[in-house]
C-alpha positions in Angstrom: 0.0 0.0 0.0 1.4 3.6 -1.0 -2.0 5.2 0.1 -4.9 5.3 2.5 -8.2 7.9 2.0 -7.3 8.9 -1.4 -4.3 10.6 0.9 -6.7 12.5 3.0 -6.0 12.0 7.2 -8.7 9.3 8.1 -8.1 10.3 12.1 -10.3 8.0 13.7 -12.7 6.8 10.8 -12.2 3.8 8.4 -9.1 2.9 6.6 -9.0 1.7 3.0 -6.2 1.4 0.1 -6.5 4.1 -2.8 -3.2 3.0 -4.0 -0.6 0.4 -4.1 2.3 -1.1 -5.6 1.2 -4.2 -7.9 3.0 -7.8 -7.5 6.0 -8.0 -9.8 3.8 -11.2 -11.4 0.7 -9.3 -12.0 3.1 -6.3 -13.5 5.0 -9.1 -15.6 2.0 -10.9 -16.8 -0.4 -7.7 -17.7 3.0 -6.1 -19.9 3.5 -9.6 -21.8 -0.3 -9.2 -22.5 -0.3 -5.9 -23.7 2.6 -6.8 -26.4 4.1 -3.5 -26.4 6.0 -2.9 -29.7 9.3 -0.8 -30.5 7.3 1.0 -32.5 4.1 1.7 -30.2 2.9 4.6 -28.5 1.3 3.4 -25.1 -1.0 5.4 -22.9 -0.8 4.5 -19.1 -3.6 4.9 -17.1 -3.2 5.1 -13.3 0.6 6.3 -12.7 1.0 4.9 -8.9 4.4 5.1 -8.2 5.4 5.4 -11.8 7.4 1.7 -11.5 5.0 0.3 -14.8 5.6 3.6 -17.1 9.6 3.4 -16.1 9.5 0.1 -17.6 7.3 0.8 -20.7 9.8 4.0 -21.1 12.8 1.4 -20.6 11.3 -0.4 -23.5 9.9 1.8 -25.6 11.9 4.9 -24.7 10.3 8.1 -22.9 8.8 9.7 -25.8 6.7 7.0 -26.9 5.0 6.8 -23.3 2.3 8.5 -21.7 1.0 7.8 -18.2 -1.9 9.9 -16.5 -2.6 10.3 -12.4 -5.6 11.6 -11.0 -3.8 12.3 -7.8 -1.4 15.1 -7.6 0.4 13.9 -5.0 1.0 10.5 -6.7 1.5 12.6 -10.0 4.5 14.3 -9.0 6.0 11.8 -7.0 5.9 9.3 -9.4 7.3 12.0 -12.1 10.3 12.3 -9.6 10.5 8.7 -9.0 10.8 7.9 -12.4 13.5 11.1 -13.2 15.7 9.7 -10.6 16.6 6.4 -12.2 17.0 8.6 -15.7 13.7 7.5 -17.5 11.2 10.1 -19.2 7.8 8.8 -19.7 5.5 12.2 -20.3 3.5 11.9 -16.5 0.1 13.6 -16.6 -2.0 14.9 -13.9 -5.2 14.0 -14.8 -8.7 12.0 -15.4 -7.6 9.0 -17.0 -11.2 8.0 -17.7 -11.0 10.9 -20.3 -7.8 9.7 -22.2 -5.3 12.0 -22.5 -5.9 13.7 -26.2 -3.0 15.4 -26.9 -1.0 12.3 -27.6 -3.5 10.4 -29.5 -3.7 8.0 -31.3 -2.4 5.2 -29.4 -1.0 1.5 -30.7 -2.0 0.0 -26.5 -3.7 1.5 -23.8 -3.3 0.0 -20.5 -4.9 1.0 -17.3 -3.6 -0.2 -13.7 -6.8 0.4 -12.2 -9.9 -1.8 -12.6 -13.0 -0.2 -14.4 -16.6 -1.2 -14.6 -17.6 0.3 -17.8 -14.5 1.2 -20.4 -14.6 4.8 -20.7 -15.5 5.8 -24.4 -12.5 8.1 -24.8 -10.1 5.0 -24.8 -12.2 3.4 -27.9 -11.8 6.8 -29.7 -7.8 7.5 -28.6 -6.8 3.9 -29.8 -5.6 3.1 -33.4 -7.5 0.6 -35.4 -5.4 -2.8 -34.8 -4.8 -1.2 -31.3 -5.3 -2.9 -28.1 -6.8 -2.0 -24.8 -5.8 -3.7 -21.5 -7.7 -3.0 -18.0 -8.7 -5.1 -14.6 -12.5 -5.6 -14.7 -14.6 -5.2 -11.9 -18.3 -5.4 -11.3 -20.6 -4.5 -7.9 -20.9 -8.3 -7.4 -17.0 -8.8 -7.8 -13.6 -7.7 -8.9 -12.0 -9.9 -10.7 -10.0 -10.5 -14.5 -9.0 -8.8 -17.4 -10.2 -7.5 -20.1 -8.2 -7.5 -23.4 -9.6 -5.5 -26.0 -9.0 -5.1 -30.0 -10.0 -2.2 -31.6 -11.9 -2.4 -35.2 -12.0 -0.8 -38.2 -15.5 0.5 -37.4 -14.2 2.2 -34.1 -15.8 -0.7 -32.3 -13.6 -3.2 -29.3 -14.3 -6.7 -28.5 -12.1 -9.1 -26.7 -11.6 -11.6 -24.0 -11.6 -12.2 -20.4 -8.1 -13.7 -18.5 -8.3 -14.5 -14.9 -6.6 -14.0 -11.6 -5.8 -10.5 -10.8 -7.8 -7.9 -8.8 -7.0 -3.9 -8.6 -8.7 -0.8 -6.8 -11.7 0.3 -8.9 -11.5 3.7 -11.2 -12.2 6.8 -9.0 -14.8 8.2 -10.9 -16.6 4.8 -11.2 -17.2 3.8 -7.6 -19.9 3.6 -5.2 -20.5 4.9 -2.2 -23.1 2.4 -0.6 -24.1 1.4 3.1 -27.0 -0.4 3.5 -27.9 1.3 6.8 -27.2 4.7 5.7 -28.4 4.3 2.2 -30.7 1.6 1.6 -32.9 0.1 4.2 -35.4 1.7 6.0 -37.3 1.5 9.1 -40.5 1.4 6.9 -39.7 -1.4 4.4 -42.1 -4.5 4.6 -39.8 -7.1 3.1 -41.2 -9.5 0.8 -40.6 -13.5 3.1 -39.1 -16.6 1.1 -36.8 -19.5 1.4 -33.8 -21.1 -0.5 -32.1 -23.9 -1.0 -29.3 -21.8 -2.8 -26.3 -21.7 0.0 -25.4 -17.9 0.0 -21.5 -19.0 -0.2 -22.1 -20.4 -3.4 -22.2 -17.1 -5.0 -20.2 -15.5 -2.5 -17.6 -18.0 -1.8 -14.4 -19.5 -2.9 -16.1 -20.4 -6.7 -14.5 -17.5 -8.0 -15.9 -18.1 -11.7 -19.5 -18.5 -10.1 -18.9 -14.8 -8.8 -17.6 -13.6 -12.0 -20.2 -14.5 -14.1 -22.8 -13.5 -11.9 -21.0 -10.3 -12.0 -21.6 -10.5 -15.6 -25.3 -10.9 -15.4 -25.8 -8.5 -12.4 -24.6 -5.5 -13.7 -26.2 -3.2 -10.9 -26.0 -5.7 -7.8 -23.5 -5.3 -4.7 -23.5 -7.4 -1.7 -22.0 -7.4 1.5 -22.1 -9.7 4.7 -23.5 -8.6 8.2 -21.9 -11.3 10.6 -23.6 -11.9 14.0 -26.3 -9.1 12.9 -27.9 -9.1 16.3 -31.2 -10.6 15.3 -32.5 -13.7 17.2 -31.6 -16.9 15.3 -29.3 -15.5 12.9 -25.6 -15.7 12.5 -25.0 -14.7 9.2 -26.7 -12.3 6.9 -25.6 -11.7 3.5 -27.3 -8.0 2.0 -27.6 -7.3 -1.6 -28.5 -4.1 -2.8 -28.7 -2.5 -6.4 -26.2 0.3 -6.7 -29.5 2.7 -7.0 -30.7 1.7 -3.7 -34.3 0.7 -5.2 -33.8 -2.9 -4.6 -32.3 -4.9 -1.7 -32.4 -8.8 -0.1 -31.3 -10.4 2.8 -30.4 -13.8 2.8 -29.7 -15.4 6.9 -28.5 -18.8 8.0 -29.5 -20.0 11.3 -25.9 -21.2 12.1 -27.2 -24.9 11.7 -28.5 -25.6 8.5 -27.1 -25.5 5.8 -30.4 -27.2 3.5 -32.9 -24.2 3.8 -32.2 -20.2 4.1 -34.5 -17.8 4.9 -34.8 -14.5 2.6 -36.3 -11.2 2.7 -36.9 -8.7 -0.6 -37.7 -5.6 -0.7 -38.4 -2.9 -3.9 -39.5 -3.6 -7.0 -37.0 -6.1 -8.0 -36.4 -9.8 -6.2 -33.0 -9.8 -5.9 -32.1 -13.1 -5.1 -35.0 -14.4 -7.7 -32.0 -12.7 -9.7 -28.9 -14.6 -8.2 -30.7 -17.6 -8.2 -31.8 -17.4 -12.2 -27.6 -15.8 -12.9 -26.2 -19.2 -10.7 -28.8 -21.7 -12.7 -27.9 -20.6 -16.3 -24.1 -20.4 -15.5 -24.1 -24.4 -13.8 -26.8 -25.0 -17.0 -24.0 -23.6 -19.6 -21.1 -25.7 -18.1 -20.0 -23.6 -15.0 -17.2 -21.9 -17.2 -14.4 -20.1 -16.0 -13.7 -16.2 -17.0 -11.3 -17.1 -19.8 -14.3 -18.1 -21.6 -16.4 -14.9 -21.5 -15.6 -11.9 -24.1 -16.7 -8.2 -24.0 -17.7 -6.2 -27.3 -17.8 -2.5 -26.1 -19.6 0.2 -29.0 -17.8 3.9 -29.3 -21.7 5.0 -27.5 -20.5 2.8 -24.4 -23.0 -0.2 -24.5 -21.1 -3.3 -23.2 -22.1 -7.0 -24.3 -20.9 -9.8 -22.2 -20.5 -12.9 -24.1 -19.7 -16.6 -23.8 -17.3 -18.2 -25.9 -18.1 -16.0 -29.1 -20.2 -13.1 -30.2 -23.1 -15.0 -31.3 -24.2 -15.6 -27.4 -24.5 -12.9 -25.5 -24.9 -13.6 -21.6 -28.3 -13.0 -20.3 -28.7 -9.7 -18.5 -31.0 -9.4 -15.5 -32.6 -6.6 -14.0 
């Protein structure tokens, strides 16, 4: 971790990473991904401490390097980090979701932050033939990457690779508690059951969560252990990142057969979960390198599995 708060003094309140310093392996295998040429110019989004633009520029030389930083603070001292072991990338303060236009068009983009949505600017700053690299995160989970190709027609598609995880885009996160956002003293719940273990989405099945993820574009979930209600030791929330819609799902601390669940707005949340979890064990419980992402200059994303012709269901 190289900072907490988005470098603001947390005192007394909750502490979270806003930045770090990626494992060599996850640095090592994104870089052999993105395939960078002698010849390409690469845009770097998400500067850090400037240690993945000193080796692009060691590769490609300064000149042909680009790397932009929201933060100012992590701006500048990644620019000096990078000037003290005599490398020149051109280090930007600024929005990476925007691009950086003055340098366009690029052969590889390549962000070191996970996004939910690729920005649009990205599609229109890459070259045709160019390729886009980013983590990929949903609400439900954060998880893969995305590898895109860039079209003749201004249009990306590509696929998914597993097994890394990074800190979400600034301008793309959410800002959700159930308590203070969500629930309210005066929602009736709707009262079910389920025989669908809450873990089993939640759990160690990383491709289950991914391609949930997938199908609940708008869904977030969080766990509330030893809630404080009688006969309940775990409660797993959901919630859709407009608030609208939320379910809780509790186990009794015994069984593990039968789970009681409550709903509440006008969607049934885990009527959703449990529809995402049977087509994904119906279509061979596949793993994230066999999902693909076609993204349009407008922004509309389609998840598909195993090739363009069969788009994932989306639900809500």
């Amino acid at each position: 971790m190289t900072q907490i708060n988005d470098g603001e003094d947390p005192d007394e309140g909750e502490r979270w990473p806003s930045c770090s310093a990626s494992a060599p392996s996850i640095v090592l295998r994104m870089l052999d991904m993105l395939n960078p040429l002698p010849s390409h110019r690469v845009l770097e989004i998400g500067t850090g401490t400037g240690w993945n633009a000193g080796l692009l520029a060691h590769r490609l030389g300064g000149d042909q390097v680009i790397t932009m930083e929201v933060d100012p603070a992590l701006s500048m001292q990644a620019a000096v980090n990078v000037m003290n072991v005599r490398l020149d990338p051109h280090v930007v303060c600024g929005d990476g979701s925007a691009g950086y236009a003055p340098g366009a068009p690029y052969d590889r983009i390549i962000s070191t932050c996970s996004v939910r949505s690729v920005p649009p600017a990205w599609l229109a700053q890459t070259q045709p033939g160019g390729m886009i690299l980013t983590p990929w995160e949903t609400p439900w989970f954060c998880y893969g990457l995305l590898r895109l190709e860039m079209t003749r027609e201004r249009n990306a598609w590509g696929r998914f690779h597993p097994h890394s995880s990074f800190m979400l885009m600034r301008d793309q996160r959410t800002d959700l508690r159930i308590y203070r956002d969500v629930v309210r003293d005066e929602h009736v719940p709707r009262e079910s059951e389920t025989r669908l273990s809450p873990w089993a989405v939640t759990g160690d099945d990383w491709a289950a969560q991914f391609a949930l993820g997938l199908q609940l574009r708008d869904v977030w979930r969080t766990w509330h252990e030893s809630p404080g209600v009688e006969g309940v030791a775990s409660r797993l929330w959901l919630a859709t990142t407009d608030g609208a819609s939320w379910a809780a799902v509790d186990w009794d601390g015994h069984t593990d057969e039968r789970f009681m669940v409550w709903e509440h707005g006008p969607r049934g949340l885990w009527s959703e979960v449990e529809a995402a979890y049977d087509w994904w064990s119906h279509v061979g419980s596949p793993g994230p390198e066999r999902f693909g992402m076609s993204v349009t200059p407008d922004g509309r994303h389609t998840a598909w599995l195993d090739s363009l012709g069969h788009p994932v269901p989306v639900l809500g």
